[in-house]
N, C-alpha and C positions, 0 to 999 in steps of 0.2 A: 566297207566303211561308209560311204555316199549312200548306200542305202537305208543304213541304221538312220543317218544323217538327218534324210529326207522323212524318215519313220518318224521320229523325235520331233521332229518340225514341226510334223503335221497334228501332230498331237498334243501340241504344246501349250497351247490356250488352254485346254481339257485339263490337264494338268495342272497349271499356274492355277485356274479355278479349284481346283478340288485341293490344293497347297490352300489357298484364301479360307478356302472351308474349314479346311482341319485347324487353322490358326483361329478363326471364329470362335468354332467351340470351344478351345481350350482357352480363348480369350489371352491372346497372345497378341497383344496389338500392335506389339511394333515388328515382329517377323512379321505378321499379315502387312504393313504397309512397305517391309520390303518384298513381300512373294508382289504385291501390287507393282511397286517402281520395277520389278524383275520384271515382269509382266510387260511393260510398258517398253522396256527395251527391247526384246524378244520381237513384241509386234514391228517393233521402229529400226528392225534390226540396227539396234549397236548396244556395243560394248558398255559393261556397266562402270568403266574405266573413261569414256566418251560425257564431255560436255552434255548435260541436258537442253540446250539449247541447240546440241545437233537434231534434237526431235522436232523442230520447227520445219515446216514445211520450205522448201526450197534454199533452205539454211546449210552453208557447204564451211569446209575449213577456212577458207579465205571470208565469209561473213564471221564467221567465228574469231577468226583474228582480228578483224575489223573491232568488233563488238569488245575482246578483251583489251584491244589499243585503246578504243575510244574512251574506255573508263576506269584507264590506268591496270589494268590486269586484277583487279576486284573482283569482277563479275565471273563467275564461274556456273552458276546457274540461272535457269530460268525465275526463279523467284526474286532471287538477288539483283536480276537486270532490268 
């Protein structure tokens, strides 16, 4: 199992790329800009259930709590904050 794990891991950008491609041609814009934010979590490992604001560099649960206390529990992503 940890080796399939480690297999899939590594070849995973390859993949989420060649997923962007095949939505390209088919002109599929909004799977391609999820295979993108897929993409984006994968590299950031987390969860695609996970705050986008967890992608901020040195950004941990308790800044996270911070950031949804401070602005009334609105903010839920990076765009919105």
């Amino acid at each position: 199992y940890k080796e399939d794990l480690n297999y899939m891991l590594s070849r995973a950008n390859s993949l989420v790329d060649a997923m962007i491609s095949v939505c390209k041609h088919q002109e599929a814009l909004k799977t391609a800009l999820n295979c993108i934010q897929f993409g984006q979590y994968v590299t950031q490992a987390c969860w695609t259930k996970d705050s986008t604001l967890m992608q901020l560099p040195h950004f941990t649960e308790k800044e996270l709590k911070h950031a949804l206390d401070g602005k009334k529990n609105t903010t839920k992503t990076i765009d919105k904050y």
